[in-house]
DRENPA-3360 file (N, C-alpha, C; in nm, 2 decimals, always signed):
BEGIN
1 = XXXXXXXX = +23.53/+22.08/-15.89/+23.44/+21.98/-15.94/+23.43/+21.86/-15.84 ~ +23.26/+21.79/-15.81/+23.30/+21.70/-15.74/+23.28/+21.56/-15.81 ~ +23.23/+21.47/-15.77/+23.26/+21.33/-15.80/+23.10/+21.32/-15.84 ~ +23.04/+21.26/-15.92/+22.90/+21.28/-15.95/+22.85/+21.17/-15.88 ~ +22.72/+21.21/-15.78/+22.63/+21.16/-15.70/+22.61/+21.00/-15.77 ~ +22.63/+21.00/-15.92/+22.59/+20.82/-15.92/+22.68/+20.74/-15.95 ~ +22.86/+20.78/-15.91/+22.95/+20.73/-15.91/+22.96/+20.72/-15.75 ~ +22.85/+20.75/-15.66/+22.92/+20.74/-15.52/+22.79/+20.65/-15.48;
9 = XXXXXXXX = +22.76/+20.51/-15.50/+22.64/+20.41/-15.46/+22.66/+20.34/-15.33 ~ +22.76/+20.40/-15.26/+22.76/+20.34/-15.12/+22.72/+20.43/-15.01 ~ +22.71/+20.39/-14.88/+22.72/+20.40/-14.75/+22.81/+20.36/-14.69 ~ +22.87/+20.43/-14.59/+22.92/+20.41/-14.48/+22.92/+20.49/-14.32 ~ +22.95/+20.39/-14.22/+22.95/+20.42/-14.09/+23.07/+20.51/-14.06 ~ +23.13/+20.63/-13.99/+23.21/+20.67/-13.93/+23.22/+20.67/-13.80 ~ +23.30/+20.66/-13.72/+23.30/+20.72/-13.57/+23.49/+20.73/-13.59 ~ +23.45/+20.90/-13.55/+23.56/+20.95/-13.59/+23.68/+20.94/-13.45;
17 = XXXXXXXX = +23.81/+20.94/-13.53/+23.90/+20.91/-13.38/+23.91/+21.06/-13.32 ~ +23.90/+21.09/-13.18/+23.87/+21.18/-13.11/+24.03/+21.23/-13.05 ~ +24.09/+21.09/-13.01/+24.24/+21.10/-12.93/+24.21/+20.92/-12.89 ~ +24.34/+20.99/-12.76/+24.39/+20.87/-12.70/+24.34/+20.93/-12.51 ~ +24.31/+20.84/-12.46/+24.30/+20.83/-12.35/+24.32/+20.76/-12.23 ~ +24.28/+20.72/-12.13/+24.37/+20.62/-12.02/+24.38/+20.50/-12.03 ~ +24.28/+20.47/-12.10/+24.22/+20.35/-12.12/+24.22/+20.29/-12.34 ~ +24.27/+20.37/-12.40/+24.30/+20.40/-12.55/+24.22/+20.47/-12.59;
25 = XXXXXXXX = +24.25/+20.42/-12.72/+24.15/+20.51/-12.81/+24.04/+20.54/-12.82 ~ +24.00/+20.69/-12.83/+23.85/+20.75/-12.83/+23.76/+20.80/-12.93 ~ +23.67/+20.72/-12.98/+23.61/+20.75/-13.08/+23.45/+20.82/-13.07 ~ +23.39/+20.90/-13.17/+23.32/+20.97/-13.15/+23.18/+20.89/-13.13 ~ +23.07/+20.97/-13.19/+22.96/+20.93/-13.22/+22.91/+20.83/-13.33 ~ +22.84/+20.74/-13.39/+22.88/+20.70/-13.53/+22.80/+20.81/-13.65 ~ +22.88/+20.83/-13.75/+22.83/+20.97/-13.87/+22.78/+20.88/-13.95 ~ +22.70/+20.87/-14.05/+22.67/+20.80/-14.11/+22.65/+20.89/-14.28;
33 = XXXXXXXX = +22.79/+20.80/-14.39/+22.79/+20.91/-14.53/+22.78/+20.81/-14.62 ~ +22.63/+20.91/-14.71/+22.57/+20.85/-14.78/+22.66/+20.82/-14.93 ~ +22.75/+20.93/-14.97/+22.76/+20.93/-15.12/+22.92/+20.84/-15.12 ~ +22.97/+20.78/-15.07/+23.07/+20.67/-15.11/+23.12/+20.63/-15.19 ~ +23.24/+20.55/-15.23/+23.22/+20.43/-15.31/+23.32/+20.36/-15.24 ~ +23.31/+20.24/-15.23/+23.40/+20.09/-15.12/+23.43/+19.99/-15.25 ~ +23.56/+20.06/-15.23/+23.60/+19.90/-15.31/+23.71/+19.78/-15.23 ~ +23.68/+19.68/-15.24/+23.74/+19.59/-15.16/+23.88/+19.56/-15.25;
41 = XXXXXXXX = +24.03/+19.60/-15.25/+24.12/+19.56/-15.32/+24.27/+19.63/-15.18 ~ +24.28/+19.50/-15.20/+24.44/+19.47/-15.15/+24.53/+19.54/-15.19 ~ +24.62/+19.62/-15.08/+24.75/+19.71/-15.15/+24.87/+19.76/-14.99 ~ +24.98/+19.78/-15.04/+25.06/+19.81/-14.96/+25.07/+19.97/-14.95 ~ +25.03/+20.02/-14.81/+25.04/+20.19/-14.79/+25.17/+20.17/-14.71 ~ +25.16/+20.34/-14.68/+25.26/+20.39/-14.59/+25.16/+20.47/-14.45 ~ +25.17/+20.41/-14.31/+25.10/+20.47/-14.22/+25.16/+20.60/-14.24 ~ +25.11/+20.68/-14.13/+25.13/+20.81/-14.08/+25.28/+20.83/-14.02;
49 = XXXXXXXX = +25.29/+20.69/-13.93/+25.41/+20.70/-13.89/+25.55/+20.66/-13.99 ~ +25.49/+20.57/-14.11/+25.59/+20.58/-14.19/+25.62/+20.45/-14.19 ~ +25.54/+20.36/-14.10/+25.52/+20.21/-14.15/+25.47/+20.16/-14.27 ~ +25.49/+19.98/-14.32/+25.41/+19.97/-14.43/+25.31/+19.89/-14.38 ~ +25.15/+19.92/-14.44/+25.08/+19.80/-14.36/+25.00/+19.78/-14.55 ~ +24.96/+19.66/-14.50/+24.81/+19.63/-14.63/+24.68/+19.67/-14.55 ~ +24.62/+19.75/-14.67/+24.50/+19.79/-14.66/+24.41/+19.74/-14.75 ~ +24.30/+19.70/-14.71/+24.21/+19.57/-14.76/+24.14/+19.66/-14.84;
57 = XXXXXXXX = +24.04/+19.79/-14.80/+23.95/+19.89/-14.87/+23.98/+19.99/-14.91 ~ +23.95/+20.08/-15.02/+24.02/+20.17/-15.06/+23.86/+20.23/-15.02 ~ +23.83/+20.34/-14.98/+23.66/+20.42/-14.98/+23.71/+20.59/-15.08 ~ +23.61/+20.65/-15.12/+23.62/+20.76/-15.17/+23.47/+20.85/-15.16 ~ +23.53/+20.90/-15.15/+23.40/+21.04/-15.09/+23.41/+21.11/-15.11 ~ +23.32/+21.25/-15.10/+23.32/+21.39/-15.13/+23.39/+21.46/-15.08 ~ +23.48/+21.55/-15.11/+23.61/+21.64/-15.01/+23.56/+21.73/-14.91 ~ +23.44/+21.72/-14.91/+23.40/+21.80/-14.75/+23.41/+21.69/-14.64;
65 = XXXXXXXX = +23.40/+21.64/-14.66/+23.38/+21.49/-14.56/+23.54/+21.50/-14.46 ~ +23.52/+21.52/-14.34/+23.65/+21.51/-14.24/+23.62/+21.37/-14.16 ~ +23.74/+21.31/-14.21/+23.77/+21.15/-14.18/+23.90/+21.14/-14.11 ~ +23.92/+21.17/-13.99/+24.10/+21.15/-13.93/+24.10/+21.01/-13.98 ~ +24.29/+20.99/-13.94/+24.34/+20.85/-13.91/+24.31/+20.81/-13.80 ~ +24.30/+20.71/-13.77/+24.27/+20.64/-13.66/+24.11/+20.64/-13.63 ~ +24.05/+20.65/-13.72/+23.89/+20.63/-13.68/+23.79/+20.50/-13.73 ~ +23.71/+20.49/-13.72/+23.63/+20.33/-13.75/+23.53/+20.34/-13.83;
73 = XXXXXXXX = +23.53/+20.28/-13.91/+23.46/+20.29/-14.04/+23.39/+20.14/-14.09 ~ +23.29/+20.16/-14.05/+23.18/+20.03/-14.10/+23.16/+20.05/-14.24 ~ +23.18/+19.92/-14.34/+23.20/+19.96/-14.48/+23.11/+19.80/-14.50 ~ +22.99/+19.78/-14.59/+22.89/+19.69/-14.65/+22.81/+19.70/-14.55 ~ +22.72/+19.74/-14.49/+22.67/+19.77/-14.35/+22.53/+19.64/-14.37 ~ +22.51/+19.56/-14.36/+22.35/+19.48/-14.35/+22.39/+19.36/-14.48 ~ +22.52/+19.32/-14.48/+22.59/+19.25/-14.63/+22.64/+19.15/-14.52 ~ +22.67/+19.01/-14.59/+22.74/+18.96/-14.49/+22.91/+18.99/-14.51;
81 = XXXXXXXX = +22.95/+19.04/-14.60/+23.06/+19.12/-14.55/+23.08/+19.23/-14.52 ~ +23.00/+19.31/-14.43/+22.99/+19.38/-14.33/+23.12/+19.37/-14.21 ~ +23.19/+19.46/-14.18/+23.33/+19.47/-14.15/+23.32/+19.58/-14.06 ~ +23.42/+19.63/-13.97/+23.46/+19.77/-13.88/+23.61/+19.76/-13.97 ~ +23.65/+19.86/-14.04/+23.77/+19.87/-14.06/+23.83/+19.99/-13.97 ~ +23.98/+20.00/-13.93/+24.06/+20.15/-13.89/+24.06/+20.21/-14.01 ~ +24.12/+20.37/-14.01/+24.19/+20.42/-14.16/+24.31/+20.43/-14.12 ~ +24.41/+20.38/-14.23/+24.53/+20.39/-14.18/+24.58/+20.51/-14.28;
89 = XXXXXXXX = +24.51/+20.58/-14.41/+24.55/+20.70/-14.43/+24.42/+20.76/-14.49 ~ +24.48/+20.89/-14.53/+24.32/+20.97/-14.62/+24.39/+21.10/-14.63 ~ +24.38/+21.08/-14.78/+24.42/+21.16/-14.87/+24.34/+21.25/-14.94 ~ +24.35/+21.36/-14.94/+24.28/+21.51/-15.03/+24.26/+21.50/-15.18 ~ +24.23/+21.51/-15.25/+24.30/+21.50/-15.40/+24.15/+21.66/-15.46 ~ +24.23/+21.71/-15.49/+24.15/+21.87/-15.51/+24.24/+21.94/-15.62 ~ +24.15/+21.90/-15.73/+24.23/+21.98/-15.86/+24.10/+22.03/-15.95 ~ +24.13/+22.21/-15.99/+24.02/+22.25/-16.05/+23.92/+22.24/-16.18;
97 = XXXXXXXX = +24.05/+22.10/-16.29/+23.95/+22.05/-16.34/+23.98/+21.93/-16.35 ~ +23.95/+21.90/-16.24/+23.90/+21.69/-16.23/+23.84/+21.69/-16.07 ~ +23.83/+21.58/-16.06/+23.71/+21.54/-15.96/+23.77/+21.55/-15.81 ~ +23.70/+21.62/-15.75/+23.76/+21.65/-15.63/+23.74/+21.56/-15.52 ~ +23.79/+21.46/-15.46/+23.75/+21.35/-15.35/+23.86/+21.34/-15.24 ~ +23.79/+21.26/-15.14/+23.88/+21.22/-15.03/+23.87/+21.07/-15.06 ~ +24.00/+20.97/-15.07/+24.03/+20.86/-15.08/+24.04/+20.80/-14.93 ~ +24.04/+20.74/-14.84/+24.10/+20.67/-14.74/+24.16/+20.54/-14.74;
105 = XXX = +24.24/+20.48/-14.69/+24.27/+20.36/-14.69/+24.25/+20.28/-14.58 ~ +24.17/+20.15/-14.57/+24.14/+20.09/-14.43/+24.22/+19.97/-14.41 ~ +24.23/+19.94/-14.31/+24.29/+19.81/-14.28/+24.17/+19.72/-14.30;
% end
């Protein structure tokens, strides 16, 4: 099951992280995903590496959607809070009777 089309009223920018290279980090093209939801709320994660950081956005989207860590994510896009956030996680959540989404968390 997924997340119903009028629970998801946002947009967002992606440019997905690619790697690292000589010069840093390499990000793709920008993807641009219609069905969203951005919410702006404060919270303490766990990075990848197992640090703690606060992440300012929580976003959620449809579980087809491939979002690495480390990629950039324009979230209010034409708002004056209009932002580039990193993701510092993104989580699956896929259960056959409740709503299947991808969560991320942004700095």
């Amino acid at each position: 099951m997924q997340i119903p089309a009028v629970l998801l009223p946002h947009t967002i920018t992606v440019r997905p992280y690619l790697g690292t290279g000589p010069y840093g980090d390499i990000h793709g093209d920008p993807v641009v995903i219609r069905r969203t939801f951005v919410e702006d709320r404060r919270r303490l994660v766990r990075s990848t590496s197992g640090e703690e950081v606060v992440s300012e956005t929580t976003v959620r989207t449809r579980p087809s959607e491939h979002i690495p860590v480390g990629s950039l994510v324009t979230v209010w896009a034409g708002t004056p809070q209009q932002r580039i956030a990193l993701v510092i996680t993104t989580n699956l959540f896929d259960h056959p009777s409740s709503w299947s989404h991808v969560e991320l968390s942004l700095t």
